[in-house]
C-alpha positions, 0 to 999 in steps of 0.5 A: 315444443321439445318433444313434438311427437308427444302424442304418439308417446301417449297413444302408445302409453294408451295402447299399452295399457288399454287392453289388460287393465280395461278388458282383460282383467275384468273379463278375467274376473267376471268370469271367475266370479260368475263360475262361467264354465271353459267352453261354454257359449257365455265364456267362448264370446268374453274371450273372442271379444278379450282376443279382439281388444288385443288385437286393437290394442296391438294395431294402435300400438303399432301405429303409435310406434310408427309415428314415433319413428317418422317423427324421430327422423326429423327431430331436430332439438331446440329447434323451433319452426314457425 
């Protein structure tokens, strides 16, 4: 009840830490651990797709980000609504 924008702090939480410890990190060590050469076909699609997870990652945070402002602009504590 005293933070009713809760969820966007978490979505933001969750867009923040999406993408370097679910892609990027694992990609990263795939790819070393493979011996995937630079510019090869297998490398050149793990970093389009690592590039296009952060580009998801960084909408979703935008959003969330969004929503927290909105909800700010009416917050009002210790107030209830029913």
């Amino acid at each position: 009840m005293l933070l009713p924008f809760f969820n966007s702090v978490t979505g933001l939480l969750g867009a923040l830490g999406f993408w370097p410890l679910m892609v990027c990190f694992p990609v990263e060590m795939y790819i070393a651990q493979m011996e995937i050469p630079r510019w090869s076909t297998k490398w050149l699609c793990l970093q389009i797709l690592s590039v296009a997870c952060l580009i998801i990652s960084i909408a979703a945070a935008a959003g969330a980000i969004a929503g927290v402002v909105i909800h700010l602009k009416s917050y009002k504590p210790f107030e209830t609504s029913y």
